[in-house]
C-alpha positions in Angstrom: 0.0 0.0 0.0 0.8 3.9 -1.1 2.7 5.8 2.0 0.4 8.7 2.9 2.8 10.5 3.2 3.7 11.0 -0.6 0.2 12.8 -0.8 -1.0 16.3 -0.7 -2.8 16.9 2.1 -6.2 16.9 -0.3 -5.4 13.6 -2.0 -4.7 12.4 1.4 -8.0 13.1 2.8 -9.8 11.6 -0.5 -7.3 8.5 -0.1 -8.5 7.6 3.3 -12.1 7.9 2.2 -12.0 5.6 -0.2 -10.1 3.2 2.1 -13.1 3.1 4.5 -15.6 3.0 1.7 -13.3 -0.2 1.3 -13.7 -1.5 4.1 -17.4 -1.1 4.7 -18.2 -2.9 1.4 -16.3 -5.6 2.6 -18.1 -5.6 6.1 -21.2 -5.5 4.4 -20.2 -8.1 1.6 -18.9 -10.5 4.3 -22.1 -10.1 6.8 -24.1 -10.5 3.3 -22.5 -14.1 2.7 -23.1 -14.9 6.7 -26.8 -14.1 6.2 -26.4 -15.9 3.0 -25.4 -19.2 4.9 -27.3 -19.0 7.5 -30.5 -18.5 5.8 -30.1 -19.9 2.9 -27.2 -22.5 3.1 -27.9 -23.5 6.6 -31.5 -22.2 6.9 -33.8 -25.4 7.6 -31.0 -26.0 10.6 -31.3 -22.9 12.3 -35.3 -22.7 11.7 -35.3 -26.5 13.2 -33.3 -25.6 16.0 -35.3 -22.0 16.9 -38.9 -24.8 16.5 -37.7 -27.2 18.8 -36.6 -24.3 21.5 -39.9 -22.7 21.1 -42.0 -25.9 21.4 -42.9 -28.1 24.2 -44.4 -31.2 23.9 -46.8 -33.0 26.1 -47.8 -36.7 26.2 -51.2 -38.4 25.1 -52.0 -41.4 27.3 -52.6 -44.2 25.2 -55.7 -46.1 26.9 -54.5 -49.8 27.6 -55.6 -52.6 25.8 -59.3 -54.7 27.5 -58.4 -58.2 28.7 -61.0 -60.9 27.9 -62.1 -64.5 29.5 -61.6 -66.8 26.7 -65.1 -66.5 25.3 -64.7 -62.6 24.3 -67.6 -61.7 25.1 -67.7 -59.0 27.9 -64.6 -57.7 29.1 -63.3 -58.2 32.8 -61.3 -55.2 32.3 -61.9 -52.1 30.4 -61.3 -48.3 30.2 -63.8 -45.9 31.8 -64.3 -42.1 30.8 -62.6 -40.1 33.0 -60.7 -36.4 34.1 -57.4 -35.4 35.5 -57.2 -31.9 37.1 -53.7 -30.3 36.6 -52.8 -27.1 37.4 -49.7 -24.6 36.1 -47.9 -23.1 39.3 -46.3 -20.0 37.4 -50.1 -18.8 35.7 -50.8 -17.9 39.5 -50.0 -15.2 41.5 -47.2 -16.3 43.7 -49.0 -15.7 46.7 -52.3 -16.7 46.1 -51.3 -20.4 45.5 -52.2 -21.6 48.5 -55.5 -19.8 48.6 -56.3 -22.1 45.0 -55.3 -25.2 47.0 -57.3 -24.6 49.7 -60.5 -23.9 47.0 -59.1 -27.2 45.4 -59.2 -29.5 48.2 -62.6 -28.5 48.5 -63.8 -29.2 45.5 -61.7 -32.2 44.9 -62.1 -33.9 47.9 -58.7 -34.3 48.3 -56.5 -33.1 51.3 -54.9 -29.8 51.1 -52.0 -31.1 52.8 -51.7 -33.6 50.1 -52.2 -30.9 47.5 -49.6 -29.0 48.6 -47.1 -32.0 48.6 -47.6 -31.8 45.0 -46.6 -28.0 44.3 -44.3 -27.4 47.1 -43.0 -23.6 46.7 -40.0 -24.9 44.1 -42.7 -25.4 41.4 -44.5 -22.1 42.0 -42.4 -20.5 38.9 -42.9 -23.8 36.8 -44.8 -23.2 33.5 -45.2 -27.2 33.2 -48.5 -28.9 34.1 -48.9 -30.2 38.0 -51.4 -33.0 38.0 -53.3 -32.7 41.4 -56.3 -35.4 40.7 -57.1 -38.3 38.3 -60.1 -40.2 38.5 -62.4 -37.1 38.8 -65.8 -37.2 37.9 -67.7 -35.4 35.3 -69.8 -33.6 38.4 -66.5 -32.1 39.3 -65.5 -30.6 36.4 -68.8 -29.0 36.6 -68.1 -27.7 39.8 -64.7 -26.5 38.7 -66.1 -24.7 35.5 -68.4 -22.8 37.3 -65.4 -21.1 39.2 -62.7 -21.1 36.3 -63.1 -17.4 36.8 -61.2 -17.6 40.0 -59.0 -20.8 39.7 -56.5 -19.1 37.0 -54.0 -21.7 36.1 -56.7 -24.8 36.8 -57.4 -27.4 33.5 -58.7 -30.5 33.1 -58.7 -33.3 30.5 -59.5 -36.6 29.7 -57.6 -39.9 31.3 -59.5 -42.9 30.9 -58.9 -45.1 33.9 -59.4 -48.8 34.5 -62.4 -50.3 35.3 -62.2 -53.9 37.0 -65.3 -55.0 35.9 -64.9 -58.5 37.6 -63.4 -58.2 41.0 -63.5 -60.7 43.4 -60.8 -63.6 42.7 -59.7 -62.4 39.6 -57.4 -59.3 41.0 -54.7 -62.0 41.3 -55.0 -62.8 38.3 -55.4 -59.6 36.5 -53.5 -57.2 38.6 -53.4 -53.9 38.9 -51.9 -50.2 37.4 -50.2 -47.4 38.7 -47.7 -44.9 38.3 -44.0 -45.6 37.8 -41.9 -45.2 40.5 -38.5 -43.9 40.4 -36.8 -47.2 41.1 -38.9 -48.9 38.2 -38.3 -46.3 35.8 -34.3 -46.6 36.0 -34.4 -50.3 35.2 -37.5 -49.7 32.8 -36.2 -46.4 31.1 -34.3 -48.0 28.3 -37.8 -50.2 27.5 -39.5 -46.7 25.8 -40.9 -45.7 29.4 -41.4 -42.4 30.8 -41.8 -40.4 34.4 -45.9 -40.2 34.7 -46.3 -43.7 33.1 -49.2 -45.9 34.0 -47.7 -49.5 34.3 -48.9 -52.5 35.4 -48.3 -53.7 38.8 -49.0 -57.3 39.7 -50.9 -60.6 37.7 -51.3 -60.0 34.0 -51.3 -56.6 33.8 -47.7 -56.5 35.0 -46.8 -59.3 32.9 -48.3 -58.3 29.4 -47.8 -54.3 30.0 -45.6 -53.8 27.5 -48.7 -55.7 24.7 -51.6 -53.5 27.1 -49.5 -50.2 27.0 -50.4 -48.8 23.8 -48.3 -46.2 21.8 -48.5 -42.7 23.5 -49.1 -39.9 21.6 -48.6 -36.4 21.4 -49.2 -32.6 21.6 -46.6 -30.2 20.1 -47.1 -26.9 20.6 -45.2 -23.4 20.5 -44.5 -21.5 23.8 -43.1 -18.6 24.8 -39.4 -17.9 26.4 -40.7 -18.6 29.5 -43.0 -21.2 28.5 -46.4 -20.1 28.3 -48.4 -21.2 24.9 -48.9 -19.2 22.1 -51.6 -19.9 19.7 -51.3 -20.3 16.2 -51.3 -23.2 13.3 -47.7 -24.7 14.3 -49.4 -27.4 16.8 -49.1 -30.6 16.0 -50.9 -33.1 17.6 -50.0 -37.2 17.3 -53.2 -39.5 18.4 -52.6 -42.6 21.0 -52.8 -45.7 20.0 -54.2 -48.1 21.8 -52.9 -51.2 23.2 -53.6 -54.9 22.3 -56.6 -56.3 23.5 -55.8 -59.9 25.8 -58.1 -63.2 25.7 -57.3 -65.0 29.2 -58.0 -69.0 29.8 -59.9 -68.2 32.4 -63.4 -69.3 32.1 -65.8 -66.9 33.9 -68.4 -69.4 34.7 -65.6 -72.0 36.4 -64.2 -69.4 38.4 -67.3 -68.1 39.8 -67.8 -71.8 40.2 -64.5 -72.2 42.0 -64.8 -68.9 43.9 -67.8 -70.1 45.6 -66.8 -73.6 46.4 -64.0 -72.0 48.4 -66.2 -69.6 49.8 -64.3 -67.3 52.6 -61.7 -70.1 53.5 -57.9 -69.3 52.8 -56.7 -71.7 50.8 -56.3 -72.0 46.8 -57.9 -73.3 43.8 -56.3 -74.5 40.3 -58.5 -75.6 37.4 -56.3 -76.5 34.2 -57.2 -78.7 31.6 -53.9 -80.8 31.4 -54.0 -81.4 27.6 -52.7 -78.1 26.8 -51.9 -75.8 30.3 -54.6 -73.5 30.1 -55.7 -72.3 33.3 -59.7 -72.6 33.4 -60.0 -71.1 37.1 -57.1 -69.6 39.8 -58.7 -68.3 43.2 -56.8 -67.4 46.0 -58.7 -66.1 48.9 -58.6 -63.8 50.9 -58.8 -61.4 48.1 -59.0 -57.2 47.1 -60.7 -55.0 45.4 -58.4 -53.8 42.1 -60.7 -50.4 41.8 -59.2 -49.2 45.2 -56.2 -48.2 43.5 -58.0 -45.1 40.7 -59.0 -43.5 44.2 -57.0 -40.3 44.9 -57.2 -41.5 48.6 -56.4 -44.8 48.3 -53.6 -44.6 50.8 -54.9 -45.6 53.9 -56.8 -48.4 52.4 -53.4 -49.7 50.8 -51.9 -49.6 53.5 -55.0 -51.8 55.4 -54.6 -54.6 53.1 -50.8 -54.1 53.1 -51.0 -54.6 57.2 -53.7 -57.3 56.9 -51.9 -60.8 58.4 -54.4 -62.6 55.9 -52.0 -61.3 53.4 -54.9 -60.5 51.0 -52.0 -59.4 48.1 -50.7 -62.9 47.9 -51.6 -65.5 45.1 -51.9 -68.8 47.1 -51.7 -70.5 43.9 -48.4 -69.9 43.0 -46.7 -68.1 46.4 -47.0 -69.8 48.8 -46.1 -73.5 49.7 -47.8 -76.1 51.9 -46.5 -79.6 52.9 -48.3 -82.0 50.1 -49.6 -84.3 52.6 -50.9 -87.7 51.4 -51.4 -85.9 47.5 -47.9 -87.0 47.6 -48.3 -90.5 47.5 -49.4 -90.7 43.6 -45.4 -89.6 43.3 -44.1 -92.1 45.6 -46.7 -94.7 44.1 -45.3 -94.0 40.3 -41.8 -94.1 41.5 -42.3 -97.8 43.9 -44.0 -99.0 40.7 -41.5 -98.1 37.8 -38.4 -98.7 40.3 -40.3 -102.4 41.3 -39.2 -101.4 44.7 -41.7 -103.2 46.2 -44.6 -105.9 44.4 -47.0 -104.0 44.3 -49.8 -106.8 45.3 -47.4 -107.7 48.4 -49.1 -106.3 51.7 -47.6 -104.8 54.8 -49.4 -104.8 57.8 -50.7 -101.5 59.4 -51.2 -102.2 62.8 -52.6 -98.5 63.0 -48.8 -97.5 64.6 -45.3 -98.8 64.7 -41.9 -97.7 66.3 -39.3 -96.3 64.9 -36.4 -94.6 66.5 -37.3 -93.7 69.8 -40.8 -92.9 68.6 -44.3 -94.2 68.1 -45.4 -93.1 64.2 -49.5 -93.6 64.0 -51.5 -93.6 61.0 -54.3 -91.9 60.8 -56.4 -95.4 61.1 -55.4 -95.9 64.6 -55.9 -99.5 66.0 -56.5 -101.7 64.6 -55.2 -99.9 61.5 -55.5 -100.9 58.0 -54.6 -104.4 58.1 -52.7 -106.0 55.3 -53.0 -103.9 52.5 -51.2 -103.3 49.1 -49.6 -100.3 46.7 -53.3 -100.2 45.6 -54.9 -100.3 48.5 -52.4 -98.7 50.4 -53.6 -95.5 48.4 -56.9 -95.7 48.2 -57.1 -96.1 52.2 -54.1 -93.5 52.4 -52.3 -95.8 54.6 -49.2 -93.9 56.0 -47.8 -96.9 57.7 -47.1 -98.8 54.0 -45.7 -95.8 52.7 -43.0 -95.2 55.5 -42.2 -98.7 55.0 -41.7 -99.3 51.5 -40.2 -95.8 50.6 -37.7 -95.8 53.9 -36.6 -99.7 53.2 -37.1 -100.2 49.4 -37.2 -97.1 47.1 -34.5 -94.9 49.3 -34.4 -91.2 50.2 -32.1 -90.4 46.7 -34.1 -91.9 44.6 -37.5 -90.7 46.4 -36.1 -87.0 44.9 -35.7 -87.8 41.8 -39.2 -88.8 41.5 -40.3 -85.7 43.2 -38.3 -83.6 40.7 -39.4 -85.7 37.8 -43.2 -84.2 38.4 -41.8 -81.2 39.1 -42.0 -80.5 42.9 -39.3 -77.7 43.7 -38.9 -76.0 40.2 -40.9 -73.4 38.7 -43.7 -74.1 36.4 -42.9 -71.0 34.4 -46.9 -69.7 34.6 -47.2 -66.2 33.0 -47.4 -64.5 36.7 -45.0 -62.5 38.2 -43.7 -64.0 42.1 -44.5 -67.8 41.7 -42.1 -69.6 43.9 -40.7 -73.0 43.5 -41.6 -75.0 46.3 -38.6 -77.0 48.3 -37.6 -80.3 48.2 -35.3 -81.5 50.9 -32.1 -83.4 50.3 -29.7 -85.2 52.5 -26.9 -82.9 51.8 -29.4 -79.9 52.5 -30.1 -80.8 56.0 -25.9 -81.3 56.6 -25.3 -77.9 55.4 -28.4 -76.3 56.7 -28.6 -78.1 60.3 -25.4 -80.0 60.2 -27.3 -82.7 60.9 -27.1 -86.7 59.2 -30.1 -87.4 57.0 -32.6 -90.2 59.3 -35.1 -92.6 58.4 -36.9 -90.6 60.1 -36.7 -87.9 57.4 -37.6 -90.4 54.8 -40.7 -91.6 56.6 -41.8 -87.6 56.8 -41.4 -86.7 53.2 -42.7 -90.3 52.0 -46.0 -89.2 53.1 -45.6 -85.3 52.0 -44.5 -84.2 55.8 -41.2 -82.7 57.0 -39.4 -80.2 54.6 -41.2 -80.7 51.6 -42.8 -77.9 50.4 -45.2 -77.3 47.3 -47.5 -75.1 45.5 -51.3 -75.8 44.5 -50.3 -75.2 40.9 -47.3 -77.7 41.4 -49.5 -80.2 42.4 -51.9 -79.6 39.8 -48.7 -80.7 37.3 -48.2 -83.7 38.9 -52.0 -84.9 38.3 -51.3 -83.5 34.8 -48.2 -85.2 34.3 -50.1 -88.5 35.7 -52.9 -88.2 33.2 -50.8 -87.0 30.2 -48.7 -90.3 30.3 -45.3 -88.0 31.2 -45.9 -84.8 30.1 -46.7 -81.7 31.5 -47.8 -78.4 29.2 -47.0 -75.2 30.7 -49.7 -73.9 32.5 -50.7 -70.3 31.1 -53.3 -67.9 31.5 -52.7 -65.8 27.9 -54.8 -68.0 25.1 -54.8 -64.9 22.3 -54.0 -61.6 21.8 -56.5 -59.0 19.7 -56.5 -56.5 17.8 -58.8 -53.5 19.9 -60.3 -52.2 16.6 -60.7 -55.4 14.4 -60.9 -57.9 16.8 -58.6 -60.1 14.5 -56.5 -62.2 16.8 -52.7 -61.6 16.1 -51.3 -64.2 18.3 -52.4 -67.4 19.8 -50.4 -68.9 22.1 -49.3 -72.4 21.5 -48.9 -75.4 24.0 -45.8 -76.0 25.3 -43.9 -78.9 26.7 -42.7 -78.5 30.1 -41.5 -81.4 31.2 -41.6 -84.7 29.1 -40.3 -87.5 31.6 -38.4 -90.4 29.9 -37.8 -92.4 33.1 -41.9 -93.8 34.0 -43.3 -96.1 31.6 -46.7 -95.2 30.3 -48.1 -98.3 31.9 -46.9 -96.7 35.2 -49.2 -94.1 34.7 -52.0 -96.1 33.6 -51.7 -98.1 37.1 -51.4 -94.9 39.2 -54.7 -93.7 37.3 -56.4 -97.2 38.3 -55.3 -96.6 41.9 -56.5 -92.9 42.1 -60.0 -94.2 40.9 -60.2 -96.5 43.8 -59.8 -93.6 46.2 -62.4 -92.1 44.8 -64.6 -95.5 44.1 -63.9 -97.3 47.5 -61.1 -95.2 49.5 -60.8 -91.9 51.2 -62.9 -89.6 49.3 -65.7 -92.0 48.4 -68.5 -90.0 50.6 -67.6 -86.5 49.1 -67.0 -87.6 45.6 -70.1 -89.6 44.9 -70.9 -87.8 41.5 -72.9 -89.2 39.0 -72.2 -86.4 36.4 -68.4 -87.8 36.0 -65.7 -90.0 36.9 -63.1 -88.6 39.4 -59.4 -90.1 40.0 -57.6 -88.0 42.6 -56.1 -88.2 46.2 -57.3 -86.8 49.4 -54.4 -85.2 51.8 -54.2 -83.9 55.8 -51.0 -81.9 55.8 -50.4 -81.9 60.0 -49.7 -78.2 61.0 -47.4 -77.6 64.3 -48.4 -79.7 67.4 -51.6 -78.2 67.9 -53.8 -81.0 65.8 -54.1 -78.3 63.1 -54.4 -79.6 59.5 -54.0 -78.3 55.8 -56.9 -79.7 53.6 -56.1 -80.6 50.0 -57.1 -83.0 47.0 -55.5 -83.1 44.0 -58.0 -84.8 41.3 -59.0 -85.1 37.4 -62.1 -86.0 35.4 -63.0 -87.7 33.1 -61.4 -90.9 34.9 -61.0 -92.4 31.2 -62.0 -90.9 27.6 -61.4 -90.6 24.1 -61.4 -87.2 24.2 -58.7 -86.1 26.0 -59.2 -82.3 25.6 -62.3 -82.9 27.9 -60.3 -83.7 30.9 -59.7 -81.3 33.9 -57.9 -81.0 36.7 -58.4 -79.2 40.0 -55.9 -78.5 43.0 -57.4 -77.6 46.5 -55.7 -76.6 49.5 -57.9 -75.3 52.5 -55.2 -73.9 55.1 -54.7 -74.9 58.7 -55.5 -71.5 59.5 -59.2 -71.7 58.9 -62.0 -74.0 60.6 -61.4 -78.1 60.5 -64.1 -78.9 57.8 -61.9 -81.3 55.7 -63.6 -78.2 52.7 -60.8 -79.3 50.1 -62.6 -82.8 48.4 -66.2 -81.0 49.1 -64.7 -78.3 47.4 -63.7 -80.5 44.5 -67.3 -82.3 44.2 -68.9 -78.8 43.5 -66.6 -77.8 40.8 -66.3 -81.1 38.9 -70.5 -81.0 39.3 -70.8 -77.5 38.2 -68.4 -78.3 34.9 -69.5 -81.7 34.0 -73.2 -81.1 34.8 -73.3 -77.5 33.3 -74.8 -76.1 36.9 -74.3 -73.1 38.7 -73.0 -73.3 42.6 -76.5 -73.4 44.0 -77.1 -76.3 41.8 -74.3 -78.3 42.5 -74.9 -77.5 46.3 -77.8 -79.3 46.0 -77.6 -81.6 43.7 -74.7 -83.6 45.6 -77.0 -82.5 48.7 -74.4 -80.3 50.4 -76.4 -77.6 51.7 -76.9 -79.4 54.8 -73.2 -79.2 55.9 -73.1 -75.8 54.9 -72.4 -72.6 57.1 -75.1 -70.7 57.9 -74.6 -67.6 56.2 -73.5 -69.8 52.8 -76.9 -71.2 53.4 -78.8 -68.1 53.5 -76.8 -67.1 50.4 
């Protein structure tokens, strides 16, 4: 560049002008090609960016999908129409919140000091919707429209709820929803769920959620800086989509059946047809109420049932375990017959009690006992006596668990419920490292006749009648039988059988025998009186699981019908336990008697009742029923 300084002063002046007109067009050229870039090159980036920071978005529930009995008829759950109040914290002035939570609990019902949990003084700048109520009614609203006026920052909208139609025994079955907690939501949040989902809780809903769930959809909309919405056409809004519709194996008819036989006894029942694993009928009593759980105040009544030492949140059928009792004996009988431990037409005398050790062990025929009986009569009589002396000097404590765990006893049955436990079979080695004691023959004579440590589940033992009748296998008992579309109604799955266990070690003949000598308990044994049904052959076994020392006694019997057909999809079984905890009535083969009635004779529980003439052995207020 020219020195200045070789200038006039004139041409200096008109030198230095022309240096800053320079410079300004090449300001103006360069901020030109910025603008350029940005608005042109880059221009769908920038305007993306400025959407998304002047948007909020805001989820659409999706309403869960209605589970079904397996007739689809009715639904046993649905969704009902219903309204969630929210509130924004930051549309009110700061100090008149609490006044509008004071108006609230009012109107809402709800306690103001549970109100003001909800916006504690850190939301009161918060431009993001509080909800303070689901669950309201339409009566409500009403009341809160009439006053919108003077609740600034109060909405409401729509949030269908569910609606247990059937309640009864089927909440543990079908479960329950609520929100997700914070603990759920960190091992859930990679699954697609948010903070504020609904998720199942317990029985099917908990174990299908992610098929009932639904697609949530959503509400886009432009806000200000500080939040607050703007109208205009940029909202967007993304509709729900509802979740898949569930068909259950549950037959409503059989568990209202089943649910009355029990009556208000705790104890549990298992129906399952053993061709395939469905589950026909599950009751566990005592029971609750699903519904309790879409009231606002549901806290104190949670915590009721929660503190209740019925435990009325615990499936019997699958968590919790009772010594099988004498039920056990069509184990031990399979196992003495395919191990020809013992002839099975040789007798042993029962003398109604013999020593052992440095005790006296009494059958329940006390003297003169049994007599000489056989493995088939031995059964049918439920002679303990032949059962602690054939399984402690013949068949052997090893091999006596291996039987057990060939029908399944102490392993999960893989039912589509969350909690079910396995159960417990003991073992020598068990007691050494547990009690550091030596396995007795003592311990052999206990568990030979379903006493001691062994432990099962109703829906255990109805496997091992299903293995029994199935000639070695067992299907998977399950509760899903199809899943729907909610709009068509076309089924998109169906859920197959599936093989469980398929034993390889008990010939089929073994199993025919067993059958023959669980028909004779039935036909001339132990449950003769309470099974005398002319609508079907029964094959089962009675037990009397001994509780404590205190002559308290679990009731159960284990039992399928038709004894023989050609059909074998007909067949059902049904698992009873009665606990120790309730009233001696030996309930569990009455029990039975009214649910293979109702089925096979197409009755209701008041016909059964008296068509096997039970009414007379009733209680009183099942009698006035």
């Amino acid at each position: 560049m020219a020195n200045l300084s070789q200038f006039p002063d004139g041409d200096r002046s008109e030198h230095r002008i022309k240096l800053l007109q320079l410079l300004f067009i090449v300001i103006i050229v360069v901020y030109a090609l910025r603008l350029f870039s940005m608005q042109i090159v880059s221009g769908e980036v920038y305007r993306s960016q400025a959407q998304n920071i002047a948007r909020r978005t805001t989820i659409i529930p999706a309403q869960r999908g209605e589970i079904y009995d397996q007739n689809f008829n009715q639904p046993m759950v649905l969704n009902t129409d219903s309204f969630a109040v929210n509130i924004i914290p930051a549309e009110i002035p700061r100090g008149q919140i609490p006044e509008i939570l004071k108006e609230l609990s009012g109107i809402l019902g709800i306690s103001e000091d549970l109100l003001n949990r909800k916006v504690p003084p850190q939301y009161y700048n918060l431009y993001q919707m509080v909800e303070l109520a689901a669950n309201v009614s339409f009566e409500t609203i009403a009341r809160l429209a009439e006053r919108v006026d003077t609740l600034p920052g109060v909405s409401w909208q729509s949030k269908p709820i569910r609606n247990y139609v059937d309640t009864g025994s089927l909440s543990h079955i079908i479960g329950y929803v609520g929100d997700i907690t914070r603990d759920e939501l960190t091992i859930m949040y990679n699954r697609g769920y948010q903070q504020g989902d609904i998720i199942g809780k317990a029985g099917i809903e908990r174990q299908y959620d992610d098929i009932l769930r639904g697609k949530e959809g959503r509400e886009i909309r432009t806000v200000d800086a500080r939040g607050r919405r703007i109208s205009g056409d940029n909202n967007i809004r993304e509709p729900a989509i509802m979740g898949k519709n569930l068909v259950l194996s549950i037959d409503r008819s059989i568990q209202l059946l089943a649910e009355r036989a029990l009556g208000e006894r705790m104890g549990a029942v298992v129906v399952m047809r053993p061709s395939n694993g469905e589950i026909l009928a599950m009751v566990s009593y005592p029971w609750y109420d699903p519904n309790i759980f879409n009231r606002n105040d549901m806290g104190a009544e949670y915590q009721r049932l929660i503190n209740d030492p019925n435990k009325p949140f615990l499936n019997r059928a699958i968590q919790s375990s009772y010594p099988p009792a004498s039920a056990f004996k069509i184990a031990m009988t399979a196992a003495i017959l395919e191990e020809n431990a013992f002839p099975p037409d040789q007798t042993v005398e029962c003398p109604g009690e013999i020593t052992y050790g440095d005790r006296v062990w009494r059958c329940h025929i006390r003297k003169p006992g049994h007599g000489h009986v056989n493995l088939q009569k031995a059964l049918a009589q439920s002679c303990d006596i032949y059962y602690w002396v054939v399984v402690r000097d013949h068949l052997g404590i090893e091999r006596m668990v291996s039987y057990s765990r060939e029908f399944g006893f102490g392993e999960s049955t893989g039912i589509d419920l969350p909690g079910e436990i396995t159960g417990f079979i003991p073992t020598p080695q068990w007691k050494d490292r547990r009690f550091h004691e030596k396995w007795l023959g003592g311990d052999t004579m206990n568990m030979a006749i379903g006493q001691g440590f062994t432990l099962v589940t109703p829906i255990q033992m109805a496997n091992m009648v299903a293995m029994v009748v199935n000639d070695g296998i067992i299907y998977t008992p399950h509760l899903l039988k199809e899943v729907r579309d909610p709009v068509s109604g076309a089924i998109i799955k169906s859920v197959p059988r599936e093989v469980l266990h398929k034993t390889t070690d008990i010939d089929p003949e073994v199993f025919k025998t067993v059958r023959h000598d669980m028909r004779t308990v039935i036909s001339e044994g132990t449950a003769q009186f309470p099974l005398n049904i002319k609508a079907v052959e029964i094959a089962g076994k009675t037990g009397t699981g001994e509780v404590g020392l205190h002559d308290r006694w679990h009731s159960w019997f284990a039992a399928y019908a038709p004894y023989e057909t050609d059909t074998p999809e007909e067949q059902i079984v049904v698992s009873i336990i009665v606990e120790a905890t309730n009233k001696w009535e030996w309930w569990a083969p009455y029990a039975s008697a009214i649910i293979f009635q109702g089925i096979f004779a197409q009755q209701t529980y008041e016909e059964a009742v008296q068509a096997l003439g039970l009414q007379y052995i009733m209680p009183i207020q099942e009698r006035r029923e």
